[in-house]
PDB file of N, CA, C and O in Angstrom:
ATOM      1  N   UNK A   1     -30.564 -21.865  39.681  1.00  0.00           N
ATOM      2  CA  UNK A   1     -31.485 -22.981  39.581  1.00  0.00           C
ATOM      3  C   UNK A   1     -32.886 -22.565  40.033  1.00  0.00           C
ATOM      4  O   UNK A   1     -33.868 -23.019  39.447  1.00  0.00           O
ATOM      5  N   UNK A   2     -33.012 -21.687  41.094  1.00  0.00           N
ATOM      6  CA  UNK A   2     -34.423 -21.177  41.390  1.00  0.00           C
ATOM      7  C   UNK A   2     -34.787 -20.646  40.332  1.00  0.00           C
ATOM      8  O   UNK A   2     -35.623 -21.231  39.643  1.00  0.00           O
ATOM      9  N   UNK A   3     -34.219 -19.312  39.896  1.00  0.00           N
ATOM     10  CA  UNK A   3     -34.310 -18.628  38.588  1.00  0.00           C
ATOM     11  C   UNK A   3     -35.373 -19.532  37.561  1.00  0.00           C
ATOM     12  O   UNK A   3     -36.581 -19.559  37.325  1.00  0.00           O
ATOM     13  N   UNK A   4     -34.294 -20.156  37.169  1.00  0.00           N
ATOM     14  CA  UNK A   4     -35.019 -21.468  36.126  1.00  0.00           C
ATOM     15  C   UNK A   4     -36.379 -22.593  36.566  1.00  0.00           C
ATOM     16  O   UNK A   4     -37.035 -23.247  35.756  1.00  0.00           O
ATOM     17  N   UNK A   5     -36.561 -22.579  38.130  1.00  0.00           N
ATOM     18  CA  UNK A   5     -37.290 -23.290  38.603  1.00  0.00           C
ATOM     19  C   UNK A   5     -38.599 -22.267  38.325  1.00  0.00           C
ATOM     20  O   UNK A   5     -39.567 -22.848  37.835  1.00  0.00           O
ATOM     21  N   UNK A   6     -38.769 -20.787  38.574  1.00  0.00           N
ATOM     22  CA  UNK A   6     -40.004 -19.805  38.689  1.00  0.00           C
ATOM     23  C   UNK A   6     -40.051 -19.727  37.102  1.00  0.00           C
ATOM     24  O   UNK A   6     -41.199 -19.827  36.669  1.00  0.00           O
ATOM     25  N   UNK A   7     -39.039 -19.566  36.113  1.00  0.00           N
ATOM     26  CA  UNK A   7     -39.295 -19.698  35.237  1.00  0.00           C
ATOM     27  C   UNK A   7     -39.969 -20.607  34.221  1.00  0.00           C
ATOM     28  O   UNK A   7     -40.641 -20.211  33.268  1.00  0.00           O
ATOM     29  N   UNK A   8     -39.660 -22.114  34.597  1.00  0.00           N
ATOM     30  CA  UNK A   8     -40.446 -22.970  34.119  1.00  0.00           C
ATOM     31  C   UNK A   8     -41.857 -23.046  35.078  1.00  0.00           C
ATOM     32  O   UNK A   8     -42.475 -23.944  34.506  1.00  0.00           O
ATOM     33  N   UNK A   9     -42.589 -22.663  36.062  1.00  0.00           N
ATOM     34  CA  UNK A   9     -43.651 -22.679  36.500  1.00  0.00           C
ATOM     35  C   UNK A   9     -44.291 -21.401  35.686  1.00  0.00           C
ATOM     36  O   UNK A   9     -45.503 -21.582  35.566  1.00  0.00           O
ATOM     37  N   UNK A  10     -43.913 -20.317  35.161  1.00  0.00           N
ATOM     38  CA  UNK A  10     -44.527 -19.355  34.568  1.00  0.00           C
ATOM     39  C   UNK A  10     -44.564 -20.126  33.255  1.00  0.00           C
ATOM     40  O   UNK A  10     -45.623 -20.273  32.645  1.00  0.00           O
ATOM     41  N   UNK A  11     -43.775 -20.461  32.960  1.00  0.00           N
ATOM     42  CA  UNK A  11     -43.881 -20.865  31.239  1.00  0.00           C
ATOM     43  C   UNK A  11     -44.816 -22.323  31.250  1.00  0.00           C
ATOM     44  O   UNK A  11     -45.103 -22.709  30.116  1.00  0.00           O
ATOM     45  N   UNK A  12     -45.202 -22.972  32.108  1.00  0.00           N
ATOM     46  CA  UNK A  12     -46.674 -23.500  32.543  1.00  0.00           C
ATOM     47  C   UNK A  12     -47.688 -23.135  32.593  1.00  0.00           C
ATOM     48  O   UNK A  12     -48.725 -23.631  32.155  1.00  0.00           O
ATOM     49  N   UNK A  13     -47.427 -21.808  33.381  1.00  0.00           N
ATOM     50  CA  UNK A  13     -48.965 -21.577  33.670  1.00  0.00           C
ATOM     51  C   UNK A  13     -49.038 -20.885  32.458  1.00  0.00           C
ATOM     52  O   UNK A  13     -50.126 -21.178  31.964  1.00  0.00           O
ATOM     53  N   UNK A  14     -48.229 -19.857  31.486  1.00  0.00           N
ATOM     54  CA  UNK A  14     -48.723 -19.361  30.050  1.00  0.00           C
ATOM     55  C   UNK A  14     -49.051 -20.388  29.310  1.00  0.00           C
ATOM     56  O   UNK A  14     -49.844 -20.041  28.435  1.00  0.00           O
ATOM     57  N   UNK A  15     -48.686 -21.936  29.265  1.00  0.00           N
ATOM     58  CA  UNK A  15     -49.266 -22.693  28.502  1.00  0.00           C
ATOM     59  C   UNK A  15     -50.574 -23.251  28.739  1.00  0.00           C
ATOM     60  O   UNK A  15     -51.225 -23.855  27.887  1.00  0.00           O
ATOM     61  N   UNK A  16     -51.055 -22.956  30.303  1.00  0.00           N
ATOM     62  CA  UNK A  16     -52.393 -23.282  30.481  1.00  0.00           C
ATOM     63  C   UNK A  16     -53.470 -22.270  30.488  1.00  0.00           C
ATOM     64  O   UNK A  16     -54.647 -22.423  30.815  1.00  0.00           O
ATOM     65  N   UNK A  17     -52.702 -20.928  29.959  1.00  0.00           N
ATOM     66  CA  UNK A  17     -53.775 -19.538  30.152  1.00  0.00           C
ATOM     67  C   UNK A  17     -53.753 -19.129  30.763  1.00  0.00           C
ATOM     68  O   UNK A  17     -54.796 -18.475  30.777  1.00  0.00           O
ATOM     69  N   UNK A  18     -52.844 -18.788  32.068  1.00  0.00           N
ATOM     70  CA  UNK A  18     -52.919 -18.314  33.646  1.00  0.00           C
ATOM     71  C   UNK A  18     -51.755 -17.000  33.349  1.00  0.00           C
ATOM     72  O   UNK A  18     -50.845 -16.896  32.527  1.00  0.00           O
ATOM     73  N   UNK A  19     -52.197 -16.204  34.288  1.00  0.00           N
ATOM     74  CA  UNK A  19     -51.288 -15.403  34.428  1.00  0.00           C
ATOM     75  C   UNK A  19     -49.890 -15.872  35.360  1.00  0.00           C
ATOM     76  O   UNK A  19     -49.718 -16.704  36.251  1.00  0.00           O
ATOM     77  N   UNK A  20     -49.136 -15.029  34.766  1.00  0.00           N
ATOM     78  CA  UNK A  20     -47.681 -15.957  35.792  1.00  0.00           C
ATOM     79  C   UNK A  20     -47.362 -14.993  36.963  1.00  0.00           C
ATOM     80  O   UNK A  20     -47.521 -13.774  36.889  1.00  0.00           O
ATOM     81  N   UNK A  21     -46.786 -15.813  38.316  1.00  0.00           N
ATOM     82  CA  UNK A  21     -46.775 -15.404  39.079  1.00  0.00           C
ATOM     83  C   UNK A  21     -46.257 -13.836  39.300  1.00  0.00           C
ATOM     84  O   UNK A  21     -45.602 -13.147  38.519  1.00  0.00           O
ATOM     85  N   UNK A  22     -46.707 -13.538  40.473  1.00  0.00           N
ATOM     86  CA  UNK A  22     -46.222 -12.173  41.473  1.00  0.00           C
ATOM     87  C   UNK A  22     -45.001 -12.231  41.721  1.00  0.00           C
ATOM     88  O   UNK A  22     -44.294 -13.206  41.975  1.00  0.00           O
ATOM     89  N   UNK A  23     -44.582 -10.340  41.582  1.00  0.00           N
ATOM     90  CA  UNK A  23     -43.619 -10.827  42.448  1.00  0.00           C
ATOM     91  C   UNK A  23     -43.446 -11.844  43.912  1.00  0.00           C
ATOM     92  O   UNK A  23     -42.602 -12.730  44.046  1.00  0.00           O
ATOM     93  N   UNK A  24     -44.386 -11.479  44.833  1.00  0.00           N
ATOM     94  CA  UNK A  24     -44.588 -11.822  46.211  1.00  0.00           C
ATOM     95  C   UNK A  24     -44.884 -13.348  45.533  1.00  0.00           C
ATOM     96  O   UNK A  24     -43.983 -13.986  46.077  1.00  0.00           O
ATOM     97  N   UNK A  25     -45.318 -13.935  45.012  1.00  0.00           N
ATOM     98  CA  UNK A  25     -44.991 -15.304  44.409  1.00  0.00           C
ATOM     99  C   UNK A  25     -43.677 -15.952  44.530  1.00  0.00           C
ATOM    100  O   UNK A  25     -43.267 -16.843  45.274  1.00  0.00           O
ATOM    101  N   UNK A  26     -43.057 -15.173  43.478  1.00  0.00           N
ATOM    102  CA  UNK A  26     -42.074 -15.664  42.987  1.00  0.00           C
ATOM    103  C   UNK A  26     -40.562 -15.392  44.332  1.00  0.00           C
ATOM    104  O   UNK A  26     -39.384 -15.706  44.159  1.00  0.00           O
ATOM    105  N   UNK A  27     -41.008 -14.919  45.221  1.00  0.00           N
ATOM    106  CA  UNK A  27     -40.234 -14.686  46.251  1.00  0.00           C
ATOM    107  C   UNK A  27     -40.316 -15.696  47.181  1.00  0.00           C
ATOM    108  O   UNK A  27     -39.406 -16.270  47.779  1.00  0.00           O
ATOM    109  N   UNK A  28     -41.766 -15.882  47.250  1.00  0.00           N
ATOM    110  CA  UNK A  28     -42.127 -17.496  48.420  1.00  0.00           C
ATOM    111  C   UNK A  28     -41.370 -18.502  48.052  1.00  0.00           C
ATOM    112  O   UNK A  28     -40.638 -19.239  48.713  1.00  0.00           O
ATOM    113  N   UNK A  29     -41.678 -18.452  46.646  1.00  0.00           N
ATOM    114  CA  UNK A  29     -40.943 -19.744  46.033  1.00  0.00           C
ATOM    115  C   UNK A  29     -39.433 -19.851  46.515  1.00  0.00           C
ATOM    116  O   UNK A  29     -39.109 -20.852  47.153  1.00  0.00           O
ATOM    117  N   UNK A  30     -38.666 -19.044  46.291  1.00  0.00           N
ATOM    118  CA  UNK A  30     -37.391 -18.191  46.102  1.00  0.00           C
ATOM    119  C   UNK A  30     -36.750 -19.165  47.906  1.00  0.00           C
ATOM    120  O   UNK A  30     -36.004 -20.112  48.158  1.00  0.00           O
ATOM    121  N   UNK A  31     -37.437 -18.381  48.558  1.00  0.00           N
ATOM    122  CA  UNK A  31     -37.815 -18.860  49.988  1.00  0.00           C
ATOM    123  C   UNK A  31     -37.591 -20.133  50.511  1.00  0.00           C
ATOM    124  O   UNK A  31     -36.684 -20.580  51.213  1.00  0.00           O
ATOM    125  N   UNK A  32     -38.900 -20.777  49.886  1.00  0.00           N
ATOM    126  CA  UNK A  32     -39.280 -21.698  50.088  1.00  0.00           C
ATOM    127  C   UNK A  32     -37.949 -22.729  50.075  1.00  0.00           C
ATOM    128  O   UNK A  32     -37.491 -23.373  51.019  1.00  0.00           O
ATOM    129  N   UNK A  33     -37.432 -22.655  48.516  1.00  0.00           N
ATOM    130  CA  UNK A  33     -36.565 -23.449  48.174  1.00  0.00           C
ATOM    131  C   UNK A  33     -35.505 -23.043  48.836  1.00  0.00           C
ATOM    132  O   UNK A  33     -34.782 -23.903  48.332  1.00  0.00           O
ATOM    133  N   UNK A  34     -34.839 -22.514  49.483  1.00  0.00           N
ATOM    134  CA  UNK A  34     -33.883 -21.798  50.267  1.00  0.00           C
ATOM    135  C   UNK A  34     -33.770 -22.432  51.595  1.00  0.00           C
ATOM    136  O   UNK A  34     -32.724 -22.738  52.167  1.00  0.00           O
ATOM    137  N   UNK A  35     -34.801 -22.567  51.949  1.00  0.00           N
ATOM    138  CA  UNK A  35     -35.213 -23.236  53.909  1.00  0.00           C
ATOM    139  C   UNK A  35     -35.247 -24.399  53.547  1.00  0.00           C
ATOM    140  O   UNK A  35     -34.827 -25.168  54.413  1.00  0.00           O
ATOM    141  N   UNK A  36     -35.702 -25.058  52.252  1.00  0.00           N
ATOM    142  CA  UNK A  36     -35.599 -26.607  52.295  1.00  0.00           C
ATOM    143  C   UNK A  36     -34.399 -26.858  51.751  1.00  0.00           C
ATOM    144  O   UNK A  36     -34.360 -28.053  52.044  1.00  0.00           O
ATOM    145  N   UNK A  37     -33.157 -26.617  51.057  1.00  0.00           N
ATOM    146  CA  UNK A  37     -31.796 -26.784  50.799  1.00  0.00           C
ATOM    147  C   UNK A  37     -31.419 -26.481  52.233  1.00  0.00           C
ATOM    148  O   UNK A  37     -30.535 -27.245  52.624  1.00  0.00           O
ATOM    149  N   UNK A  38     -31.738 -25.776  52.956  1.00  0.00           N
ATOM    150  CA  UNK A  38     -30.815 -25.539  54.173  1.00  0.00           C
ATOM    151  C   UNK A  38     -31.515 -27.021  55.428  1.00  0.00           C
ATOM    152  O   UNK A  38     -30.747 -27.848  55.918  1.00  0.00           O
ATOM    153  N   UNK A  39     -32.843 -27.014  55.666  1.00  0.00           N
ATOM    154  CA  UNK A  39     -33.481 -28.259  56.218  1.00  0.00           C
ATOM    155  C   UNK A  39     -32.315 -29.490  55.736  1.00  0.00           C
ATOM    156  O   UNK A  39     -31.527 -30.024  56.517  1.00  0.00           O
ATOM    157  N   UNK A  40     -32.397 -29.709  54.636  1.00  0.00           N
ATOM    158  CA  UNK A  40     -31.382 -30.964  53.681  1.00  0.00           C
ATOM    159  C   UNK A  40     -30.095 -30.511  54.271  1.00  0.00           C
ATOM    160  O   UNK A  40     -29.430 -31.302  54.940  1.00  0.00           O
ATOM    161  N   UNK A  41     -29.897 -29.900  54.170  1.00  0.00           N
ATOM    162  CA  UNK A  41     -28.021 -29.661  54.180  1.00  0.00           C
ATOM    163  C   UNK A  41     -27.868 -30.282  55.696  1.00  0.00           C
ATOM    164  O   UNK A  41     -26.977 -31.063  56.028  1.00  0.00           O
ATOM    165  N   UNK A  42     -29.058 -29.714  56.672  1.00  0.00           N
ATOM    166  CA  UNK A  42     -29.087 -30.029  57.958  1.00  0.00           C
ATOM    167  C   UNK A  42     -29.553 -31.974  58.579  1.00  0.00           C
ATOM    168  O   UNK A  42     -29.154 -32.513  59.611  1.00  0.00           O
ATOM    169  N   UNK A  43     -30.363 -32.501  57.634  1.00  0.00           N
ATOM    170  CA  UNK A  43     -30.488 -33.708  57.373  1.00  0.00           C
ATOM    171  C   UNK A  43     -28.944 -34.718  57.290  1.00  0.00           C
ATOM    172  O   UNK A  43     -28.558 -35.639  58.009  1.00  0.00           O
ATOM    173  N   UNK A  44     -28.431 -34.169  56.283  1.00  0.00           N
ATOM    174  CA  UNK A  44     -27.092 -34.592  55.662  1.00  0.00           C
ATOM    175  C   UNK A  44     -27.906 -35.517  54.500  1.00  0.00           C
ATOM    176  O   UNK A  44     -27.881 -36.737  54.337  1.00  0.00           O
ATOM    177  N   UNK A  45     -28.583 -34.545  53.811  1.00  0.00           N
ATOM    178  CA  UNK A  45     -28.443 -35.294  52.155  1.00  0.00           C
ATOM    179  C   UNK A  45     -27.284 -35.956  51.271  1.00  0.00           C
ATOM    180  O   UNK A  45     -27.141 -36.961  50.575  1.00  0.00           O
ATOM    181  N   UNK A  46     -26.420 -34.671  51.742  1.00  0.00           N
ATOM    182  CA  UNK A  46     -24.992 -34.828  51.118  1.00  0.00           C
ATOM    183  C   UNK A  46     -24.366 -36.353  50.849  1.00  0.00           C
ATOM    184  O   UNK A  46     -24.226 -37.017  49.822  1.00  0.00           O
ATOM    185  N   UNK A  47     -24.007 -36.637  52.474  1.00  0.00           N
ATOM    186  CA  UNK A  47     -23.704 -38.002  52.751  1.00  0.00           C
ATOM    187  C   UNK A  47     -24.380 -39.270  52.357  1.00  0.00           C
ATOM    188  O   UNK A  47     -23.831 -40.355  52.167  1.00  0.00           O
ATOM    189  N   UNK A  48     -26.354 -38.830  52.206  1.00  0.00           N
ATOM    190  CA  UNK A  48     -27.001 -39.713  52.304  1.00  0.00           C
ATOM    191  C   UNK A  48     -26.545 -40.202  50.665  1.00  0.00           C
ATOM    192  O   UNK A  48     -26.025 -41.257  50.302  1.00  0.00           O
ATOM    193  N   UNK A  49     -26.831 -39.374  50.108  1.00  0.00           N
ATOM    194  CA  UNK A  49     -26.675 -39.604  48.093  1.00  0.00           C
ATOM    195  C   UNK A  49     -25.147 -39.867  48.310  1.00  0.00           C
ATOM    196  O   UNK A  49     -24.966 -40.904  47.671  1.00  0.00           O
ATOM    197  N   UNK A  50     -23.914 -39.491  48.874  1.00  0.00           N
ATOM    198  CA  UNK A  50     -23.000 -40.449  48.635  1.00  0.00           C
ATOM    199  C   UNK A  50     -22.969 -41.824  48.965  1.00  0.00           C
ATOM    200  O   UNK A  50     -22.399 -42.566  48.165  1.00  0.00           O
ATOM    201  N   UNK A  51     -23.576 -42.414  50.202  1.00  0.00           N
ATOM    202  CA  UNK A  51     -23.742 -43.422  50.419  1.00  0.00           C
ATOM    203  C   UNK A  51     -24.270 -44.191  49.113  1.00  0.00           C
ATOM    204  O   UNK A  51     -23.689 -45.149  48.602  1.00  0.00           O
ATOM    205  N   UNK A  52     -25.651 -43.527  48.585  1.00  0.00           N
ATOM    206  CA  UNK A  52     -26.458 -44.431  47.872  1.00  0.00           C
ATOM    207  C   UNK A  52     -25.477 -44.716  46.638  1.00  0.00           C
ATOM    208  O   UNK A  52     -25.468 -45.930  46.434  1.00  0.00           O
ATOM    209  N   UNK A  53     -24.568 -43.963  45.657  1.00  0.00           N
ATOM    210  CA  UNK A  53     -24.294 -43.754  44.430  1.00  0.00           C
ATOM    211  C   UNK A  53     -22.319 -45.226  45.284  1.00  0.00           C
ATOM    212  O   UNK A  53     -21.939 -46.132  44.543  1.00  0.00           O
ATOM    213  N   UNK A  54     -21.810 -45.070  46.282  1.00  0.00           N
ATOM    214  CA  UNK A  54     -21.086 -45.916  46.775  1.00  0.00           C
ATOM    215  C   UNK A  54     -21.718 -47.504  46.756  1.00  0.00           C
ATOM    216  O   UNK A  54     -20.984 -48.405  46.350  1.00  0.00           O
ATOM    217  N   UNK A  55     -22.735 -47.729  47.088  1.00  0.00           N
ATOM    218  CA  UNK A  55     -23.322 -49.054  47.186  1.00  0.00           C
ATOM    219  C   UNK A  55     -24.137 -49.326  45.939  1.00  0.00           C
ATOM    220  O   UNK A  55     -24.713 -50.412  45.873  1.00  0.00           O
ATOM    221  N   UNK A  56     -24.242 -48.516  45.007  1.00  0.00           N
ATOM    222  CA  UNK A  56     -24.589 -48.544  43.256  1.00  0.00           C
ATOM    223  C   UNK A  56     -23.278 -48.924  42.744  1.00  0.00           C
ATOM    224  O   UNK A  56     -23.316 -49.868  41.955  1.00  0.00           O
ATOM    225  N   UNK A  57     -22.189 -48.460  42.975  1.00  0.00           N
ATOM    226  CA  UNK A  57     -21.024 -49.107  42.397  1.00  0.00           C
ATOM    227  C   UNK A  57     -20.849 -50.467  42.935  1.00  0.00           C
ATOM    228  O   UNK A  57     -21.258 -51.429  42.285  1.00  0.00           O
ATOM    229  N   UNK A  58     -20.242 -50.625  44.133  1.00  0.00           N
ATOM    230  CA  UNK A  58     -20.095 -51.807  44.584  1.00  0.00           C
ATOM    231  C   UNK A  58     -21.313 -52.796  44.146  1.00  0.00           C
ATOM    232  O   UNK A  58     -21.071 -54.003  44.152  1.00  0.00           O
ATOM    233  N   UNK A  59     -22.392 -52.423  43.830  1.00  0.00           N
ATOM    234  CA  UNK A  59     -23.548 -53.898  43.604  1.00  0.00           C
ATOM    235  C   UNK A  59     -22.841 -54.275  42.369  1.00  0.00           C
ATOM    236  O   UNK A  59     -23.199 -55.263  41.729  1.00  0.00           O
TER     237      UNK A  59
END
């Protein structure tokens, strides 16, 4: 899913004329998204979106 996430930001910026990212770019990103799935996991997203999709049925 990262993969596809750096990939659609390059295939952006070639549609706006930009060169597409660095490696050292495409690693932050890589990163980035890595510490915030783990932040979430530590939140308890998990639970939170089961809760929400439980009280979407029941309404």
């Amino acid at each position: 899913m990262i993969h596809a996430f750096i990939n659609r930001i390059n295939a952006n910026l070639k549609e706006f004329g930009k060169q597409p990212l660095s490696g050292k770019q495409n690693a932050l990103i890589a990163v980035g998204a890595l510490v915030g799935s783990v932040v979430l996991a530590q939140v308890g997203i998990i639970d939170l979106i089961a809760k929400g999709y439980t009280f979407m049925v029941t309404a």
